[in-house]
N, CA, C and O atoms as a DFTB+ gen file, in Angstrom:
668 C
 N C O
     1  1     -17.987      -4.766      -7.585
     2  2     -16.903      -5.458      -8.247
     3  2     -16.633      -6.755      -7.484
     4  3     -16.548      -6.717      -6.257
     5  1     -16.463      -8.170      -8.315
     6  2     -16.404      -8.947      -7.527
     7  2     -14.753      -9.305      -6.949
     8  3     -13.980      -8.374      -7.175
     9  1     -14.275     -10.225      -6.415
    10  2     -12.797     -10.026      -6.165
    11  2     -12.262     -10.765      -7.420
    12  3     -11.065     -10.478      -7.409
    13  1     -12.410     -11.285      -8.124
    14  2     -11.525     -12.003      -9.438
    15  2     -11.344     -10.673      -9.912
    16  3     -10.256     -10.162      -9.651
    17  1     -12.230      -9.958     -10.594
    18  2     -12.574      -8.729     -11.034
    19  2     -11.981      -7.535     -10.764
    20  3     -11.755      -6.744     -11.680
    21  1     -11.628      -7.235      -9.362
    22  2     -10.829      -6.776      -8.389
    23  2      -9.413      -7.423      -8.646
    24  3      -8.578      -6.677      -9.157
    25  1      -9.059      -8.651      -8.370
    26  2      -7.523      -8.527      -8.421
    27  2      -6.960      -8.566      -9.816
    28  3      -5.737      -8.449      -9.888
    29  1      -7.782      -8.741     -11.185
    30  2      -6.738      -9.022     -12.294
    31  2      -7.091      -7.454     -12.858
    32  3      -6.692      -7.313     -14.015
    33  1      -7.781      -6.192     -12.268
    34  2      -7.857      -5.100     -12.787
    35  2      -7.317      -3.987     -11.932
    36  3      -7.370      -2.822     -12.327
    37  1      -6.803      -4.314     -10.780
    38  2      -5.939      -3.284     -10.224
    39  2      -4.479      -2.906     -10.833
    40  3      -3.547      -3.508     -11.367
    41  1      -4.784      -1.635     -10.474
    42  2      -2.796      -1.182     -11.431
    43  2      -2.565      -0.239     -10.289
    44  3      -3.287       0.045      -9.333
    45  1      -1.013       0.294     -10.742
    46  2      -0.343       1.325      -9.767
    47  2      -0.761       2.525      -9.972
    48  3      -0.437       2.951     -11.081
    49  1      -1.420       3.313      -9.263
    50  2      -1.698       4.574      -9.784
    51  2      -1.199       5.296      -8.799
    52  3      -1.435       5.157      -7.599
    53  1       0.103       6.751      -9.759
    54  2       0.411       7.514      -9.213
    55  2      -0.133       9.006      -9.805
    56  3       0.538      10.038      -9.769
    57  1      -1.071       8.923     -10.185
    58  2      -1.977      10.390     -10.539
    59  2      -3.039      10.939      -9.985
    60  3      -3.954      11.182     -10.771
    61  1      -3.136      11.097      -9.337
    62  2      -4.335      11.166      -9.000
    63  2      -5.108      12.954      -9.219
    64  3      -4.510      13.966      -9.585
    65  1      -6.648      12.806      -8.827
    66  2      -7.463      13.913      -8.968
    67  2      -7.149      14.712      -7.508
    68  3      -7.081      14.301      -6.349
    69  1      -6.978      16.152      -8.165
    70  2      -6.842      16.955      -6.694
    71  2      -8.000      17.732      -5.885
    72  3      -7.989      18.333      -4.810
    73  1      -9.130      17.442      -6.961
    74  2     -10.394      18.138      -6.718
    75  2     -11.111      17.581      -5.627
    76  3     -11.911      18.357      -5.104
    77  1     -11.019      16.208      -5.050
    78  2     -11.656      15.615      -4.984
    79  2     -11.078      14.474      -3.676
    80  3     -10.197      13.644      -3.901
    81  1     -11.711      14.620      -2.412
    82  2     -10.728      14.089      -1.402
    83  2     -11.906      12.635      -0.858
    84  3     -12.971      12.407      -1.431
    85  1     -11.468      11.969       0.121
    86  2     -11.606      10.795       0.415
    87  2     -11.971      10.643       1.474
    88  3     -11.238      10.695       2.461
    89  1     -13.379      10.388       1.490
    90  2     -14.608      10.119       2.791
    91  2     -13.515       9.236       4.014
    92  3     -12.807       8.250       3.808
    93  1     -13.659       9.801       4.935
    94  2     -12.841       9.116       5.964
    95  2     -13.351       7.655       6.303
    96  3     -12.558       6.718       6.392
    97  1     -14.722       7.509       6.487
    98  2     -15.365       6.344       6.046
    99  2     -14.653       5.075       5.220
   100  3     -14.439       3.919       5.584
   101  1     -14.366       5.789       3.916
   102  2     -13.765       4.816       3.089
   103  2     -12.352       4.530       3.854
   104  3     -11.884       3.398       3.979
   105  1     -11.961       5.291       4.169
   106  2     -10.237       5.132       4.391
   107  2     -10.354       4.584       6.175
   108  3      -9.350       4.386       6.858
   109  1     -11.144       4.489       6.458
   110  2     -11.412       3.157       7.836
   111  2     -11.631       2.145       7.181
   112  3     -10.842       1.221       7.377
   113  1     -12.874       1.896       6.063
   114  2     -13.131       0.685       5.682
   115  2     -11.818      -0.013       4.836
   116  3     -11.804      -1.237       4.966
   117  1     -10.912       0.437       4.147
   118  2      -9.793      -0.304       3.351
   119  2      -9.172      -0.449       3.967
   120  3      -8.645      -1.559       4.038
   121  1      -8.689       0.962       5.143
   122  2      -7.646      -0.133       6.805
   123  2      -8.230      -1.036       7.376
   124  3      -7.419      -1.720       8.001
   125  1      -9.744      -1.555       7.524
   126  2     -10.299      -2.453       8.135
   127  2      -9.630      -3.654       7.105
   128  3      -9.014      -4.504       7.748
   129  1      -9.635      -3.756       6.414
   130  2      -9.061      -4.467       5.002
   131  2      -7.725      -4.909       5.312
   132  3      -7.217      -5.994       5.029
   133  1      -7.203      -3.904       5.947
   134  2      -5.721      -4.356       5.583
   135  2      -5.917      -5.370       7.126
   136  3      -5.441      -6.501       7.032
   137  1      -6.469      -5.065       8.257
   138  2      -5.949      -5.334      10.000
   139  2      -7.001      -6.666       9.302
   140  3      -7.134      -7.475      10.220
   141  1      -7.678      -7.109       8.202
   142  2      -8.166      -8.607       8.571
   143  2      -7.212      -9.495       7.507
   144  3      -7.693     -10.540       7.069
   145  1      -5.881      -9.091       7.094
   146  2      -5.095      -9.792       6.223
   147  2      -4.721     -10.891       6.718
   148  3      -4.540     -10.827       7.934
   149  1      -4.473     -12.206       6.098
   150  2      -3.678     -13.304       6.521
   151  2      -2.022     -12.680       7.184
   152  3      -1.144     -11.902       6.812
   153  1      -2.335     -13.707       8.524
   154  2      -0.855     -13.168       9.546
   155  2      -0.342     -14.409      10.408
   156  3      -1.072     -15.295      10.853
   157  1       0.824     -14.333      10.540
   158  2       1.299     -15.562      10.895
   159  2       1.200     -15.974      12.139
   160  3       1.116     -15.131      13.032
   161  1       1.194     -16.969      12.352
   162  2       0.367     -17.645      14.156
   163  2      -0.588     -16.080      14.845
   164  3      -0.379     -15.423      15.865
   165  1      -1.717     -15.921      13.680
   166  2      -2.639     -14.604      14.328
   167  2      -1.779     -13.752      15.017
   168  3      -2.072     -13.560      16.198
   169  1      -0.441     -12.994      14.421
   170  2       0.161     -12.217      15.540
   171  2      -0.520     -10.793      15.390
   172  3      -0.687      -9.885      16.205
   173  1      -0.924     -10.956      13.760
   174  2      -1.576      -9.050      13.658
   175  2      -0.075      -7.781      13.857
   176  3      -0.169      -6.632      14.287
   177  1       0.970      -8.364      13.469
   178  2       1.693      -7.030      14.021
   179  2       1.709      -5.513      13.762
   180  3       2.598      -4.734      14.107
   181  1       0.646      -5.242      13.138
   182  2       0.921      -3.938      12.437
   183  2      -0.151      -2.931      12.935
   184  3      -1.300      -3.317      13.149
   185  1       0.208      -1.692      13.112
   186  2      -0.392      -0.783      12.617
   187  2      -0.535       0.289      12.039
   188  3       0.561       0.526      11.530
   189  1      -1.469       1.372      11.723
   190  2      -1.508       2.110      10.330
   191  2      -1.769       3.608      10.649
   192  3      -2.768       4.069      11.203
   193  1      -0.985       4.092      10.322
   194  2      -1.402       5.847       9.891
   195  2      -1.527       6.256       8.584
   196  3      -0.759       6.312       7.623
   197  1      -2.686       6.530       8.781
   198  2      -3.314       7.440       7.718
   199  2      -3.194       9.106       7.567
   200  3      -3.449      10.024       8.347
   201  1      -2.837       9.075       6.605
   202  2      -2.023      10.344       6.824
   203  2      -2.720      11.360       5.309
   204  3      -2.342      11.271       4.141
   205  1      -3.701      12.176       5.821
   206  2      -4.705      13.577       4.905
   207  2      -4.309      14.752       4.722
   208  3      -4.491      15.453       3.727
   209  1      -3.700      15.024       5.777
   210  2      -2.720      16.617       5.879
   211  2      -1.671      17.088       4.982
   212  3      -0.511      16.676       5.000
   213  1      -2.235      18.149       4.041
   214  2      -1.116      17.810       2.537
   215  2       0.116      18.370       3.084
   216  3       1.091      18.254       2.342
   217  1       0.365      19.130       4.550
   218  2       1.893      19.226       4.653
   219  2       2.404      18.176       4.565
   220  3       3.228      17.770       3.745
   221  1       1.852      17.597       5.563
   222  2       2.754      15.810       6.136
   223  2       2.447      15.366       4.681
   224  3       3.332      15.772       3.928
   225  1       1.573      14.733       4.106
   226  2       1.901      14.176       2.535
   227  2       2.954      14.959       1.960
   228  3       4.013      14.363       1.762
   229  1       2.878      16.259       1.628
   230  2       4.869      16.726       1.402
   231  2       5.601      16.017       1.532
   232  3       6.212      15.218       0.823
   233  1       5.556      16.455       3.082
   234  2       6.863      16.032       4.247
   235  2       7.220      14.369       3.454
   236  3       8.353      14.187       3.008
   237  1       6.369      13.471       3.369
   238  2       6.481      12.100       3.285
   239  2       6.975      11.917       2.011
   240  3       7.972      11.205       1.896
   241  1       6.347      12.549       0.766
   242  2       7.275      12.606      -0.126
   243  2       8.625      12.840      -0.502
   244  3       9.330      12.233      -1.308
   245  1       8.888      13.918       0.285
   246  2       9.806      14.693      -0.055
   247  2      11.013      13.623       0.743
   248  3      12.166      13.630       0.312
   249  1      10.698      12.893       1.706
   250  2      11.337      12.066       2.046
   251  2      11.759      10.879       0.920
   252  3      12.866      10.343       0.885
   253  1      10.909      10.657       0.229
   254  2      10.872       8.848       0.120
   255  2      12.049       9.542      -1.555
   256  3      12.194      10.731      -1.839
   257  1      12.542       8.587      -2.171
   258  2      13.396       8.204      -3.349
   259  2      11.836       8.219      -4.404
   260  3      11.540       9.263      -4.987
   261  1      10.925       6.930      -4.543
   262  2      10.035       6.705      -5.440
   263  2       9.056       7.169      -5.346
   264  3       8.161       6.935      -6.157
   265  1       8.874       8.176      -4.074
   266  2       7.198       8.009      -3.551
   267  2       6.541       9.779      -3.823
   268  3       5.469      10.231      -3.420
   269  1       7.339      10.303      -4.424
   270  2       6.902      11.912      -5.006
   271  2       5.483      12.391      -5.033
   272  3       4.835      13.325      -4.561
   273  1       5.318      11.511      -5.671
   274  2       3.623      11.479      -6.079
   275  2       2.739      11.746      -4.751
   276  3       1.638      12.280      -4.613
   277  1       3.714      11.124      -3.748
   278  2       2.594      11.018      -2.659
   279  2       1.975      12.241      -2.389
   280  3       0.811      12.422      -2.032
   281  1       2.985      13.185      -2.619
   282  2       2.384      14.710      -1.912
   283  2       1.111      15.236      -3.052
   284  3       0.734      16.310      -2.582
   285  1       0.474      15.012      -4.053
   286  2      -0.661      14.960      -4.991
   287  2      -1.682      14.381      -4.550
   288  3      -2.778      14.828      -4.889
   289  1      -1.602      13.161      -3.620
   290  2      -2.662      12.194      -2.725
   291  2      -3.245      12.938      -1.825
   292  3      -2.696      13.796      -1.134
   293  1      -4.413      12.612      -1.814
   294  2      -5.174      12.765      -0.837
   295  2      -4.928      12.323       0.299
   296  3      -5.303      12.998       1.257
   297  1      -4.247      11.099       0.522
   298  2      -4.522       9.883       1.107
   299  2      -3.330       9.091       1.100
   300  3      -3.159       8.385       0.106
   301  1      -2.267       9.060       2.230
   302  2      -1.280       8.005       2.509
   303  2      -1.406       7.531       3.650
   304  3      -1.490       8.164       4.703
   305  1      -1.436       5.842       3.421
   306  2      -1.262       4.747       4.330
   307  2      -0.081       4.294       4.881
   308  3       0.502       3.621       4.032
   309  1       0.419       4.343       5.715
   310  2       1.405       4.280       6.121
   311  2       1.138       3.055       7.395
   312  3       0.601       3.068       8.502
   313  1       1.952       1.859       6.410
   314  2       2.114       0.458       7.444
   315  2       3.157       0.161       8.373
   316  3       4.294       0.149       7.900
   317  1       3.034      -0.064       9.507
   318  2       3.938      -0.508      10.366
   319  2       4.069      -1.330      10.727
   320  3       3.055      -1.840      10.251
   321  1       4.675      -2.387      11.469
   322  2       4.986      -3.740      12.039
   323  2       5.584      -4.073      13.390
   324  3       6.799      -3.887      13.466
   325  1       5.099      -4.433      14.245
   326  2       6.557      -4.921      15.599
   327  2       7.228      -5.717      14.336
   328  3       6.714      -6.078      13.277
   329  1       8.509      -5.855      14.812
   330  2       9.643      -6.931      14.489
   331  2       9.821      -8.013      14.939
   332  3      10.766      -8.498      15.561
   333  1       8.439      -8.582      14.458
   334  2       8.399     -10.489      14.727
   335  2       8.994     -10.998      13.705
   336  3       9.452     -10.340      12.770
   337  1       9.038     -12.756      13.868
   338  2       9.556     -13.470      12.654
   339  2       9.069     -13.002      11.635
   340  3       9.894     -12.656      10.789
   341  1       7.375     -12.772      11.253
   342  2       7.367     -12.645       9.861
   343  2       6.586     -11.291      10.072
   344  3       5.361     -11.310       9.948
   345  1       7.150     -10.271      10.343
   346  2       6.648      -9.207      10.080
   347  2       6.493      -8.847       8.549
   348  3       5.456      -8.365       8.093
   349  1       7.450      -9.081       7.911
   350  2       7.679      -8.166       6.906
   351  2       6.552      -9.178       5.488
   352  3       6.631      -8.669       4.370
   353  1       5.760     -10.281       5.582
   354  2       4.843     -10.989       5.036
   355  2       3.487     -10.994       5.563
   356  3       2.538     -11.279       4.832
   357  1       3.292     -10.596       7.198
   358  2       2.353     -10.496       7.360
   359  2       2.142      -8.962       6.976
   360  3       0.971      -8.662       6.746
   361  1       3.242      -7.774       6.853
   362  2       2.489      -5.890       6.596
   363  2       2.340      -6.275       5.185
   364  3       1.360      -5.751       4.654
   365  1       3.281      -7.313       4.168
   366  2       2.885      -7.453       2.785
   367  2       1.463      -7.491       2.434
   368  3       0.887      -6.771       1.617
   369  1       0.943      -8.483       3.204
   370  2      -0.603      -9.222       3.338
   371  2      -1.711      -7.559       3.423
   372  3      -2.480      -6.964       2.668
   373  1      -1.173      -7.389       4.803
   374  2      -1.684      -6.117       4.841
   375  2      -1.943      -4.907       3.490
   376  3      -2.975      -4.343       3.127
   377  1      -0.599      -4.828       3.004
   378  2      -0.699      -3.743       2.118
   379  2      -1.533      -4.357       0.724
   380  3      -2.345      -3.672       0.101
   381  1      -1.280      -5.352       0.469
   382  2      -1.976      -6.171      -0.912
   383  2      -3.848      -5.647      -0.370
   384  3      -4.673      -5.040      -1.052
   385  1      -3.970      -6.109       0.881
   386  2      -5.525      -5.927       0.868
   387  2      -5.778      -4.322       1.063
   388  3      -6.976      -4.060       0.954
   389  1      -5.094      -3.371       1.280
   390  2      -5.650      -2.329       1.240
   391  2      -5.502      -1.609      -0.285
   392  3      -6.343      -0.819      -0.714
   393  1      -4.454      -1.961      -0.929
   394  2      -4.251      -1.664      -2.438
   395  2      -5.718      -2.171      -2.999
   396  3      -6.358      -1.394      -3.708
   397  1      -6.377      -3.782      -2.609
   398  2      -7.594      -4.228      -3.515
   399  2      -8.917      -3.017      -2.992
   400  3      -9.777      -2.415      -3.635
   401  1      -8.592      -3.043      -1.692
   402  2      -9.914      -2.739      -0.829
   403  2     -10.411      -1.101      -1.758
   404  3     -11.436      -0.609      -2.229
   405  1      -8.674      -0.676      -1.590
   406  2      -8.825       0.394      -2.496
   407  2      -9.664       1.016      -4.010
   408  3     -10.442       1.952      -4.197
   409  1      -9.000      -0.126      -4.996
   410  2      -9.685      -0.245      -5.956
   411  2     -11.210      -1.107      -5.926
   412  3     -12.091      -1.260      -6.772
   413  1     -11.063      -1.503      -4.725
   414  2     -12.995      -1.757      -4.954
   415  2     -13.469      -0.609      -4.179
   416  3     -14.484      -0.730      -3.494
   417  1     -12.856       0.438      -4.223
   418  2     -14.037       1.281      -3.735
   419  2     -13.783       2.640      -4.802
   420  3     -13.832       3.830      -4.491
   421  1     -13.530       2.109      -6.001
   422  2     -13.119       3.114      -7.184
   423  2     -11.961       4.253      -7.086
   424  3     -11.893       5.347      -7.645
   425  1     -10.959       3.527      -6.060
   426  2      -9.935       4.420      -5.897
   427  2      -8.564       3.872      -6.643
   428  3      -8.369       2.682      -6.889
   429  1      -7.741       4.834      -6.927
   430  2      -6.218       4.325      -7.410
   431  2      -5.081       4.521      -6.249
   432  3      -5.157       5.473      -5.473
   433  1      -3.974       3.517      -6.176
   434  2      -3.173       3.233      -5.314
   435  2      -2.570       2.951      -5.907
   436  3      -2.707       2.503      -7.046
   437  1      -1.184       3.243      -4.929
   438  2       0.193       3.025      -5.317
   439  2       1.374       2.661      -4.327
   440  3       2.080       3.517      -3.794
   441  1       1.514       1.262      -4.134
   442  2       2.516       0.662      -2.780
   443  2       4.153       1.204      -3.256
   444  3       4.859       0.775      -4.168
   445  1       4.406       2.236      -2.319
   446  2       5.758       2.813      -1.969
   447  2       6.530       2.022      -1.477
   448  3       5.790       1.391      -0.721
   449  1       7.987       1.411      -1.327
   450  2       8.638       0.390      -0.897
   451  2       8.989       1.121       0.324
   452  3       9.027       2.349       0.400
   453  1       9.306       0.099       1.513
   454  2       9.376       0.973       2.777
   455  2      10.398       0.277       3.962
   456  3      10.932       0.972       4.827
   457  1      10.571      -1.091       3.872
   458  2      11.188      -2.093       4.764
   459  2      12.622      -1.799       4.358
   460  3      13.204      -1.229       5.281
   461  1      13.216      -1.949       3.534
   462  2      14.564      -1.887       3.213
   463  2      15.304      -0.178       2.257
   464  3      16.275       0.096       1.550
   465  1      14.165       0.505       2.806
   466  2      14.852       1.806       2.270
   467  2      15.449       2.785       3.452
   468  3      14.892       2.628       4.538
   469  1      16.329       3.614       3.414
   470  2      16.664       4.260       4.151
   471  2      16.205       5.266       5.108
   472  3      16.493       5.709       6.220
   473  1      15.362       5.421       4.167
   474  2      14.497       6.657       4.947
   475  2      13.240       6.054       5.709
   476  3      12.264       6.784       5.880
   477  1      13.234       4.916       6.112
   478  2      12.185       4.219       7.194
   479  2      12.602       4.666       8.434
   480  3      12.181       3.904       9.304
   481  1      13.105       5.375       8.780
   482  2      13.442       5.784      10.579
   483  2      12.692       7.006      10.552
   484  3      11.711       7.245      11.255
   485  1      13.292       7.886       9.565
   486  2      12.939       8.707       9.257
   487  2      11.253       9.308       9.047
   488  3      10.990      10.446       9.435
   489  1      10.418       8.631       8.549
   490  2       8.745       8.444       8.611
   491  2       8.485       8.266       9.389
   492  3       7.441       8.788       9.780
   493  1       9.304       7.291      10.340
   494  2       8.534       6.425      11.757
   495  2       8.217       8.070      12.460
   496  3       7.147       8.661      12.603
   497  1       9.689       8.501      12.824
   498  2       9.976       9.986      13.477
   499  2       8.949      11.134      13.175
   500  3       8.621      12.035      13.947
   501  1       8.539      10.932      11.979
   502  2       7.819      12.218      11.555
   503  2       6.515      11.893      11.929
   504  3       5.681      12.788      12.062
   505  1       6.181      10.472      12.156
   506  2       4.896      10.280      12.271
   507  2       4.784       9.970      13.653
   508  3       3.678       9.488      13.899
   509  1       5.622      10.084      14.777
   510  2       5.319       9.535      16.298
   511  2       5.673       8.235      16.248
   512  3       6.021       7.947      17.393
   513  1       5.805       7.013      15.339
   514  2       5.465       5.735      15.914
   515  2       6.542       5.198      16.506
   516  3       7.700       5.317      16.104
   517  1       6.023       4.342      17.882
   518  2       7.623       4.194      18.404
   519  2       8.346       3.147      18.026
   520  3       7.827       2.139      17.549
   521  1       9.611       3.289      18.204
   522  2      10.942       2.409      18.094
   523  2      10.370       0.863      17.337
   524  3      10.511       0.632      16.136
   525  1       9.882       0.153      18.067
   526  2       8.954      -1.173      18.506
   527  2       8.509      -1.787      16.847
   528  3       8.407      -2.940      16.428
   529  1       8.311      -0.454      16.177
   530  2       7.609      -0.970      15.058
   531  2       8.398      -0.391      13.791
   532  3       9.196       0.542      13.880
   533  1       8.106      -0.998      12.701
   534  2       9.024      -0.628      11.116
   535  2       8.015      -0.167      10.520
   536  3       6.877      -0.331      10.959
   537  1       8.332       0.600       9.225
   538  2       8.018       0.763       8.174
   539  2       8.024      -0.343       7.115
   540  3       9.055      -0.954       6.832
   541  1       6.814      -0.586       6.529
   542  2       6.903      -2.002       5.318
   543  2       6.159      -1.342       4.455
   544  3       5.856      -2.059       3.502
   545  1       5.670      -0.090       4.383
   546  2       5.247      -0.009       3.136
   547  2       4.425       1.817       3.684
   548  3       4.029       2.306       4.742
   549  1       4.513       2.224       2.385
   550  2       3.613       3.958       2.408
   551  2       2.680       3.117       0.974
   552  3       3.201       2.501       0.043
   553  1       1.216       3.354       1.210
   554  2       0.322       3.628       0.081
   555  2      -0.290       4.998       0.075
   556  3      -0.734       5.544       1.085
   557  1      -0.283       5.534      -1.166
   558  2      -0.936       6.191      -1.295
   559  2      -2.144       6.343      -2.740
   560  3      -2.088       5.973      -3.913
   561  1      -3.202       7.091      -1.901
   562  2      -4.483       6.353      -2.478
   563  2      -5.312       8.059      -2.753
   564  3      -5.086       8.982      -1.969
   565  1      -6.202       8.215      -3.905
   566  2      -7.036       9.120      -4.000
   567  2      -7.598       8.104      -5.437
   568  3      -7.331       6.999      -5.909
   569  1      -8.570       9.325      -5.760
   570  2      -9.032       9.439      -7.196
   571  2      -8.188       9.121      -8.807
   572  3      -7.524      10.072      -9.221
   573  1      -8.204       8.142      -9.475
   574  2      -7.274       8.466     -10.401
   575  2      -7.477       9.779     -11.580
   576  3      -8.534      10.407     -11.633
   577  1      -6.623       9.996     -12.246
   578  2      -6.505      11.082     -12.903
   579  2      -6.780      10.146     -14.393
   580  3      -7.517      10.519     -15.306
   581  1      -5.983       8.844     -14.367
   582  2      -5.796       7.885     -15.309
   583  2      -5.457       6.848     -15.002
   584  3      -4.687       6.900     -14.043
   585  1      -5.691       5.685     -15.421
   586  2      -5.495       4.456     -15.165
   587  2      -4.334       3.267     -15.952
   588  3      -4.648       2.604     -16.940
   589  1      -3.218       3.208     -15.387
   590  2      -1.988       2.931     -16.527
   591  2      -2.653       1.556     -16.658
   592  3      -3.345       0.991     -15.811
   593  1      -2.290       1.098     -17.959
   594  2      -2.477      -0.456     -18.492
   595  2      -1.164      -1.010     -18.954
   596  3      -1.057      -1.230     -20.160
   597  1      -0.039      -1.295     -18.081
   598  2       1.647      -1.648     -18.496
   599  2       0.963      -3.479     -18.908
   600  3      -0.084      -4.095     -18.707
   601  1       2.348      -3.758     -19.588
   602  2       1.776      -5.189     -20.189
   603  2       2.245      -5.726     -19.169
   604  3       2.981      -5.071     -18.430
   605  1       1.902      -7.149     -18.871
   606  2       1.866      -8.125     -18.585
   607  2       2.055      -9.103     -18.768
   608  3       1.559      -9.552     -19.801
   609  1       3.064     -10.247     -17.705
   610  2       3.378     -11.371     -18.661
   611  2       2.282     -12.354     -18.667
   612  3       1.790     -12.463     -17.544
   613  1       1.622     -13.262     -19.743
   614  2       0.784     -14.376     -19.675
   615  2       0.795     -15.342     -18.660
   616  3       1.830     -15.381     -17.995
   617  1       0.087     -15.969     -18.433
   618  2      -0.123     -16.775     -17.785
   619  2       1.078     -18.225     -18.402
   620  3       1.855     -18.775     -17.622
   621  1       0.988     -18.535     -19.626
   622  2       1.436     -19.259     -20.194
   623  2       3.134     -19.086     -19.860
   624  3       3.830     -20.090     -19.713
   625  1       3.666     -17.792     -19.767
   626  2       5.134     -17.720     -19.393
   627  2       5.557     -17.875     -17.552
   628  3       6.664     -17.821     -17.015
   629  1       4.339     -18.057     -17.011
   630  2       4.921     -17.643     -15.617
   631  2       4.222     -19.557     -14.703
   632  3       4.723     -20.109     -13.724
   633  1       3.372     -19.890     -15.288
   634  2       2.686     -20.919     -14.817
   635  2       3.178     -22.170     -15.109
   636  3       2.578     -22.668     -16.063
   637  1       4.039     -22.863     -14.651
   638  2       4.821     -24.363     -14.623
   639  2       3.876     -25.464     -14.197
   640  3       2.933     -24.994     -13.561
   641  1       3.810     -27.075     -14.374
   642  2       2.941     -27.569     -13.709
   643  2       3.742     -29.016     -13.792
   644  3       4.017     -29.738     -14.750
   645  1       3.996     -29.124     -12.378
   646  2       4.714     -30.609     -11.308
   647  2       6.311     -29.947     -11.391
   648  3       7.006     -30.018     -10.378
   649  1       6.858     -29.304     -12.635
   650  2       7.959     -28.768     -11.996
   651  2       8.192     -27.756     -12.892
   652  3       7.255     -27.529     -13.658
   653  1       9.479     -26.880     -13.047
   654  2       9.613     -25.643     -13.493
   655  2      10.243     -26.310     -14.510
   656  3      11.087     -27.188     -14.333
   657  1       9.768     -25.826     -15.808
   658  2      10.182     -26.230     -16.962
   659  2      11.336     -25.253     -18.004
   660  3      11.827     -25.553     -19.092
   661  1      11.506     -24.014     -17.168
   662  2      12.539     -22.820     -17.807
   663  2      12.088     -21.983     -18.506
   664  3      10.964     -22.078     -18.999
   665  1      12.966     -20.876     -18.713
   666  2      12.422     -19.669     -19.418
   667  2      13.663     -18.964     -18.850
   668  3      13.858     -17.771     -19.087
């Protein structure tokens, strides 16, 4: 798949197949994905647990408000950050490339919100990581079951050119 191809055909997928689990291989190569994201003055602040163990996928669900699904995954990514100036754009960067890396390797993903929800202390705790670093995001990634196609706005409604013309 090439990357044009890759970014205008990825969707959120929260279904996934339970038959069917995820070469550890792959799930180094899409975190390799995320640790080469654009980051601000090269700070790199983040790092990642990957998380296979369907208790802890529970556990992580059962925590989050949106993230239910997770405990059905094979496979949650779980991004962290020190608390630099731009942490919370450089784990974005991060999570965007492991969501693509994802779907180019025929998998479905689904970015859990994680920086401004409550229960971010809470994950850090369950997962060891210390104090030092945040939560910016849980993905979780397997096989899809199905592939949602929600609409989309055109190009024509979102694309302005020399200045913003309204809508």
């Amino acid at each position: 798949m090439d990357a044009i191809e890759c970014l205008k055909t990825r969707r959120s997928v929260r279904s996934y197949r339970k038959d069917i689990s995820i070469d550890r291989s792959v799930v180094e190569d899409i975190v390799d994905c995320g640790r080469l994201a654009a980051t601000a003055i090269n700070i790199q602040p983040w790092q990642f647990v990957a998380v296979t163990d369907q208790d802890m996928l529970a556990k992580i669900a059962s925590i989050t408000d949106h993230g239910k699904f997770i405990a059905d995954a094979p496979c949650c990514i779980a991004v962290f950050c020190e608390k630099v100036k731009y942490y919370l754009e450089d784990g974005s960067a991060a999570t965007e490339n492991i969501l693509l890396a994802a779907h180019a390797h025929g998998l479905g993903s689904c970015w859990v919100a994680g920086d401004k929800k409550p229960y971010c202390g809470e994950i850090s705790r369950l997962l060891g990581v210390p104090d030092k670093y945040t939560l910016v995001s849980l993905i979780a990634i397997g096989h899809p079951e199905s592939i949602p196609s929600p609409p989309k706005k055109s190009l024509s409604e979102t694309l302005h050119w020399e200045r913003f013309t309204g809508r």
